[in-house]
C-alpha positions in Angstrom: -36.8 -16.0 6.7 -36.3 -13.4 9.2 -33.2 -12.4 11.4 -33.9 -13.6 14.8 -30.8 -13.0 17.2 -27.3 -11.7 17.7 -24.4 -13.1 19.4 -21.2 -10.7 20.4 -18.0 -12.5 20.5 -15.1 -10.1 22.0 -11.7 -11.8 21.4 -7.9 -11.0 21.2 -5.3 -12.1 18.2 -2.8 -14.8 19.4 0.3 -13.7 21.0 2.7 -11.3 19.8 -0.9 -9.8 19.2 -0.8 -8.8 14.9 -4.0 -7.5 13.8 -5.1 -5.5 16.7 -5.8 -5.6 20.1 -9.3 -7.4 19.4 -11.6 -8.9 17.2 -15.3 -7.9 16.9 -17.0 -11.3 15.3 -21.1 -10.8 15.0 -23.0 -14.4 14.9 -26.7 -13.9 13.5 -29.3 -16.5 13.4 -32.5 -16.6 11.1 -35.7 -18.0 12.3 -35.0 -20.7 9.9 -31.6 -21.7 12.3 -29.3 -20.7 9.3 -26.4 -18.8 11.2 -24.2 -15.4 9.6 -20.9 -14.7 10.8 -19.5 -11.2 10.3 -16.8 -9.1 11.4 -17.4 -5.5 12.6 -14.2 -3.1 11.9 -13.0 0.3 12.4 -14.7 1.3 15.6 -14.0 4.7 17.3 -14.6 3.3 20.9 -13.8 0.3 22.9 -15.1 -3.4 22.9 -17.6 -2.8 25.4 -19.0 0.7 24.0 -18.6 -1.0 20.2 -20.6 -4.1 21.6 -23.4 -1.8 22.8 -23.6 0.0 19.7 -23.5 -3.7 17.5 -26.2 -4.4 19.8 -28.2 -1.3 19.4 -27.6 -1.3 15.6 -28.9 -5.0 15.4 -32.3 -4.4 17.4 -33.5 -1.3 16.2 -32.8 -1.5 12.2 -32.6 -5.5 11.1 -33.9 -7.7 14.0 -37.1 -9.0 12.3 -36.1 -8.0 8.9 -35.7 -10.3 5.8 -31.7 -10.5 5.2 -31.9 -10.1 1.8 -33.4 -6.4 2.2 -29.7 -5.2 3.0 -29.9 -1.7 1.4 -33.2 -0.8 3.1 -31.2 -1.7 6.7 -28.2 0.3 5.6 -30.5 3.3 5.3 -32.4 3.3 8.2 -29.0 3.1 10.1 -27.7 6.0 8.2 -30.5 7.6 8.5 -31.3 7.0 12.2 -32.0 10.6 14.1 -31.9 12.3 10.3 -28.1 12.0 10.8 -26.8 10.7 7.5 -23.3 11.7 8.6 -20.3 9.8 8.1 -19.8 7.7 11.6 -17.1 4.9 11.7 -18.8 3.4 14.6 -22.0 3.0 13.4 -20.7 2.3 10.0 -18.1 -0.9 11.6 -21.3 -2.1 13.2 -23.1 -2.7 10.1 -20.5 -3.9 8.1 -20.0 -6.5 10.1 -24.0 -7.2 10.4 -24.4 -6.9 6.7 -21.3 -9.4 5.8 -23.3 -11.5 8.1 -26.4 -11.4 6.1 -24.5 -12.2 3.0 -23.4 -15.4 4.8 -27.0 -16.1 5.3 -28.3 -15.5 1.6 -25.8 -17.6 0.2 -26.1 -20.1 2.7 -30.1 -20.6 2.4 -29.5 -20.8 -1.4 -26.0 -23.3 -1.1 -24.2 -20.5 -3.3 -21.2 -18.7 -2.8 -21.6 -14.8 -2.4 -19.8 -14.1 -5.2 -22.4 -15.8 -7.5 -25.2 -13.7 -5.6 -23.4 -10.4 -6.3 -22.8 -10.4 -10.0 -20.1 -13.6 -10.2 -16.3 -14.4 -9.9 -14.2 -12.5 -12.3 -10.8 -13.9 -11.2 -9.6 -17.3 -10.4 -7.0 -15.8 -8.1 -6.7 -12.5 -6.1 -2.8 -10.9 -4.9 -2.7 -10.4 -1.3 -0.4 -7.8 0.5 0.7 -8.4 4.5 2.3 -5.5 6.5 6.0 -6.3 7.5 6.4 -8.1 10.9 9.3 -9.2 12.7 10.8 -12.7 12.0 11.8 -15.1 14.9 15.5 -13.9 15.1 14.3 -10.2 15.0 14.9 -8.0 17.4 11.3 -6.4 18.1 12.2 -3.3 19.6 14.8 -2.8 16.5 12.5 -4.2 13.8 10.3 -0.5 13.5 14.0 1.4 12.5 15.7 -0.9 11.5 15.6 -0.7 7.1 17.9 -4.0 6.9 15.4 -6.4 9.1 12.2 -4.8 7.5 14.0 -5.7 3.8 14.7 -9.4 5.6 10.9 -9.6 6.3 9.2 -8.5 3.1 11.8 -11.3 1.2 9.9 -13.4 3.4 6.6 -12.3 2.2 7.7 -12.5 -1.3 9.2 -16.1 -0.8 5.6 -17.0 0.5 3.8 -15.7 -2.5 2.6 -12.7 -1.7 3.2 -9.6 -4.0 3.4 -6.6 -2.0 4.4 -5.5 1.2 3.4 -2.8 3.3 5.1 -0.2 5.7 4.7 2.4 7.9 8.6 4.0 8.6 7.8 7.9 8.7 7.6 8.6 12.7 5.9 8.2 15.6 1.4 8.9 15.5 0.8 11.9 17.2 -2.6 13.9 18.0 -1.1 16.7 16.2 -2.2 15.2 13.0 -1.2 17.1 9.8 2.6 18.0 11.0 5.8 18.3 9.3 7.8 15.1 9.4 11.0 15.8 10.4 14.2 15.0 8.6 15.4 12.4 10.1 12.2 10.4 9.6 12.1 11.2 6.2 15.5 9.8 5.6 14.1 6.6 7.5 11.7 6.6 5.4 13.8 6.7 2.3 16.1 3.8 3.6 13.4 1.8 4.2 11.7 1.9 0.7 16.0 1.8 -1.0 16.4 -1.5 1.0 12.7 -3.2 0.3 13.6 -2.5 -3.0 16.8 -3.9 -3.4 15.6 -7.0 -1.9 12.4 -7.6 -3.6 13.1 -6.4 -7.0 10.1 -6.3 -9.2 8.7 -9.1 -7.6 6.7 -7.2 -5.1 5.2 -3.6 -5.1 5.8 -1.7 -1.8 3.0 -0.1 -0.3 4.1 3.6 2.0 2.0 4.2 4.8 1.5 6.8 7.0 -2.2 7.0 8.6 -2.9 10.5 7.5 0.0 12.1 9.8 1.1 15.0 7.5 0.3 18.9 6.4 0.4 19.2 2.8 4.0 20.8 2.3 5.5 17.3 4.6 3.4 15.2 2.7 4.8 16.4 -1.1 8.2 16.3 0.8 8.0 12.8 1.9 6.6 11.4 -1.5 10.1 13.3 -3.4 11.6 11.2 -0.7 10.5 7.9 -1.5 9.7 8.4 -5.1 12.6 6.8 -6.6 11.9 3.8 -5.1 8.6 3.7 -7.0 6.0 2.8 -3.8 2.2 1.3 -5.9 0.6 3.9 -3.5 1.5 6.6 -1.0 -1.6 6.2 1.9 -3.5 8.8 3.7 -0.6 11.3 3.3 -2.8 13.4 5.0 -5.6 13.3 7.1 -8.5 11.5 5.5 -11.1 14.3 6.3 -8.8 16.9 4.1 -9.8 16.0 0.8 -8.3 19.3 -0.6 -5.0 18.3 0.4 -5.0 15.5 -0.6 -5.5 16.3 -4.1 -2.8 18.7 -4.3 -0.2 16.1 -2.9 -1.9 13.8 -5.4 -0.8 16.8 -8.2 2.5 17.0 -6.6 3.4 13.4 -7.0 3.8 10.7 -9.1 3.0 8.2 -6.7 -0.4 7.0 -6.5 -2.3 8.3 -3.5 -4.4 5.5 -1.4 -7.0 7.0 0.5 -11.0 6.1 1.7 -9.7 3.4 4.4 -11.5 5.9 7.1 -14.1 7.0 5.7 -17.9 5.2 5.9 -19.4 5.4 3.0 -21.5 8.0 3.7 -23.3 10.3 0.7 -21.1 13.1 1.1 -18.1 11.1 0.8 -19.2 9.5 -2.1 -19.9 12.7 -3.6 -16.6 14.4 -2.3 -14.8 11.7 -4.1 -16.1 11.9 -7.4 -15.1 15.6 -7.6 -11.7 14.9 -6.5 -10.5 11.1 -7.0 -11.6 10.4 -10.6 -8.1 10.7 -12.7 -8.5 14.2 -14.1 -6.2 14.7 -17.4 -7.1 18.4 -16.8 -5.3 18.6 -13.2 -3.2 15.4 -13.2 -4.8 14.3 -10.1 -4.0 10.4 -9.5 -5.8 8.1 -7.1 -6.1 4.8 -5.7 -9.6 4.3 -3.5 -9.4 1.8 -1.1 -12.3 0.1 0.2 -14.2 2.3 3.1 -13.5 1.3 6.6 -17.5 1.0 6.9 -20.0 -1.2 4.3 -17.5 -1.9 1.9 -13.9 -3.1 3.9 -16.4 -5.6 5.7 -15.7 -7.9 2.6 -11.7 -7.4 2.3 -11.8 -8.2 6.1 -13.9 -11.2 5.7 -11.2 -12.5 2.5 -8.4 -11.5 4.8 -9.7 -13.8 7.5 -10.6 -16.7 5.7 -6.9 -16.6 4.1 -5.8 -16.6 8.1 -8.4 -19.8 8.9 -7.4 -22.4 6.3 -3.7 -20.9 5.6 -4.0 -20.5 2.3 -1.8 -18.9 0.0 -2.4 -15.8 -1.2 -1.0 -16.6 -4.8 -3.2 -20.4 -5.2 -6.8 -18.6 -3.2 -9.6 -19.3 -5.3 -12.2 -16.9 -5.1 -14.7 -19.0 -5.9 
């Protein structure tokens, strides 16, 4: 069985649009006519420059290849050029290629992946969702408002999932690594006081903040919000600084989520080892999430499947 061809599907979330502006699905087909579906994530570049590169990935390292060698494709695309650098776009590509070939294997041998990767260790999985705006909410007032966010994540919880996530603390800016002003860490604070009052101990609330602070901000915003105990404090800083991000990991006792853009790549790995393992020596707490290259491919994939056949997070089988 070899991989024999590629289709690119480009498409957009339904209106109001949740979960980006678009959707990167990869079809591959074997030789044998058993067809992969994959998604590739985390792209640098647009649809058309990120189709280009899916494309390129495909026909230089796995067209022809049997999909079960996986690992030797991954390295000759990390490798391609002697680059084994860290690239999200190359990286999304394969992700979504390699989740692809997984659908293969366990398709030829009328398995579920999980049984080809070691087996299921849980009957059920928790899900999180990211707060959204309910029918009678203002959108425009939904991102400040502390009482409608607190409305939505009662929602969630109502709906079985257990734990909610948020991004309050101000505006993205290219000046990455700032100090967050005042007034958006009180925001911040309101919004975690408000969640928490309506969700009690039902649900853990998940802070996010796509790597927007300097250090001294970062250990500022986490005395902020500490109270309302937040499971994990994300990318506080950005994801490339992995020095500051240990010492607001030492500064706090909120769990620090990080890895969701990196790739994967040898380095990281490495990096991470020195830094993220729980160190009783320098108090250094972590939560790794999966990489935004190989390894979110498969949280994406679950994510998806929840969305297809509307399943709830608290009754999804993983088998």
């Amino acid at each position: 069985m070899r991989l024999d061809s590629l289709d690119i599907i480009v498409t957009a979330p339904p209106a109001p649009g949740w979960g980006g502006r678009y959707w990167l699905l990869v079809k591959v087909t074997t030789d044998t006519g058993i067809i992969g579906w994959g998604e590739c994530y985390a792209a640098a570049v647009g649809p058309d420059a990120q189709s280009a590169v899916i494309r390129d990935v495909f026909d230089r390292h796995m067209a022809g290849e049997n999909p079960e060698n996986i690992e030797m494709m991954f390295r000759r695309a990390y490798s391609s050029g002697f680059t084994q650098r860290p690239d999200p776009t190359v990286m999304g590509a394969f992700s979504g290629l390699e989740i692809a070939c997984w659908d293969i294997l366990g398709k030829d041998r009328d398995r579920p992946v999980h049984a080809l990767i070691g087996g299921r260790m849980n009957e059920r999985l928790r899900a999180y969702s990211y707060l959204y705006p309910l029918p009678h909410h203002t959108l425009a007032e939904f991102w400040i408002s502390a009482e409608q966010t607190a409305e939505s994540a009662l929602d969630l919880v109502g709906r079985g999932y257990t734990a909610v996530k948020f991004d309050p603390a101000g505006p993205y800016t290219m000046r990455g690594g700032h100090m967050p002003a005042m007034r958006d860490i009180t925001r911040s604070a309101e919004f975690c006081r408000a969640i928490r009052a309506a969700v009690g101990d039902r649900a853990d609330l998940l802070f996010g903040t796509h790597g927007q602070f300097s250090t001294g901000g970062a250990v500022r915003l986490a005395e902020a919000i500490a109270p309302y105990a937040p499971l994990w404090f994300e990318e506080p800083v950005p994801p490339d600084n992995l020095d500051s991000m240990a010492e607001v990991a030492r500064a706090t006792s909120i769990p620090v989520a990080t890895d969701n853009r990196l790739s994967c790549g040898w380095r990281e790995r490495r990096r991470r080892g020195e830094i993220y393992r729980p160190s009783r020596a320098t108090g250094e707490r972590c939560i790794a999430e999966s990489g935004a290259g190989r390894c979110q491919a498969f949280g994406r994939v679950l994510f998806r499947t929840l969305k297809q056949f509307k399943l709830k997070p608290e009754s999804h089988n993983t088998a």
